[in-house]
N, C-alpha and C positions, 0 to 999 in steps of 0.2 A: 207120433210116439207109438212105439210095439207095446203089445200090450199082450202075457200069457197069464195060466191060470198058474198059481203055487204048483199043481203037480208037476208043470215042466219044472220047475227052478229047483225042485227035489229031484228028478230025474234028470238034467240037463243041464244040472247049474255049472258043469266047465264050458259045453259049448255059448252056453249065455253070457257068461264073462267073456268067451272071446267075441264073441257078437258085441259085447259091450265097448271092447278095448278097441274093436278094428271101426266099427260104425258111429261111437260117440254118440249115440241117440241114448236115452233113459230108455229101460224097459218099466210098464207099468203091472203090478205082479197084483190079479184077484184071487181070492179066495170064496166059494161059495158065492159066484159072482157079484161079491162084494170086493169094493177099491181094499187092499191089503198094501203093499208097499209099490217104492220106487227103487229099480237099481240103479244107480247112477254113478260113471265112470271118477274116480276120486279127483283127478285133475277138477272134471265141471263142479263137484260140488266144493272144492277151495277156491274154486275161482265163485263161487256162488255167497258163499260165507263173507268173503273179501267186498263183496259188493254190497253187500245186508251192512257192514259194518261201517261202506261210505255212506248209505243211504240212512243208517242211521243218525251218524255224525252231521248231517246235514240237514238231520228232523232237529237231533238235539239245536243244533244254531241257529234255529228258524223257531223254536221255541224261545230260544234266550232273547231273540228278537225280539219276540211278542209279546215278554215281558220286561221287557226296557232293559237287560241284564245283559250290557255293553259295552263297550271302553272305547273311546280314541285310541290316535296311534301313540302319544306319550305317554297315556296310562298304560299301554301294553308295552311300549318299550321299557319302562320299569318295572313293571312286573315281571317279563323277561330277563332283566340285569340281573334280578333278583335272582333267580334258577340258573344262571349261566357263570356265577363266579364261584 
């Protein structure tokens, strides 16, 4: 990962977008050589989002497991019938 200081992204910040768009790497942006932000090209961060949201759905049902909070397949096929007429 690239990593500049804030003054380039204040100075620079159309070539850094195009560094961003054509290389698809994050830049990592310090400040007072302190961690400040990430630029990151918008495709990667929806594809990023998109996968937080499977990984979470898949903590949720591994919790529902662990609390017995489950159904067969005929209780779900009625429960379904239910939302689908």
């Amino acid at each position: 990962m690239r990593a500049e200081v804030v003054t380039t992204l204040k100075r620079q910040a159309s070539k850094l977008l195009a560094d961003l768009r054509e290389l698809k790497e994050p830049i990592f942006i310090t400040e007072h050589g302190q961690p400040s932000a990430y630029l990151l090209d918008v495709a990667d961060d929806e594809l990023m989002v998109q996968r937080m949201k499977i990984l979470e759905g898949i903590a949720k049902g591994e919790q529902a497991i662990r609390e017995d909070r489950t159904m067969d397949m005929s209780q779900a096929k009625e429960k379904m019938s239910k939302w689908l007429k």
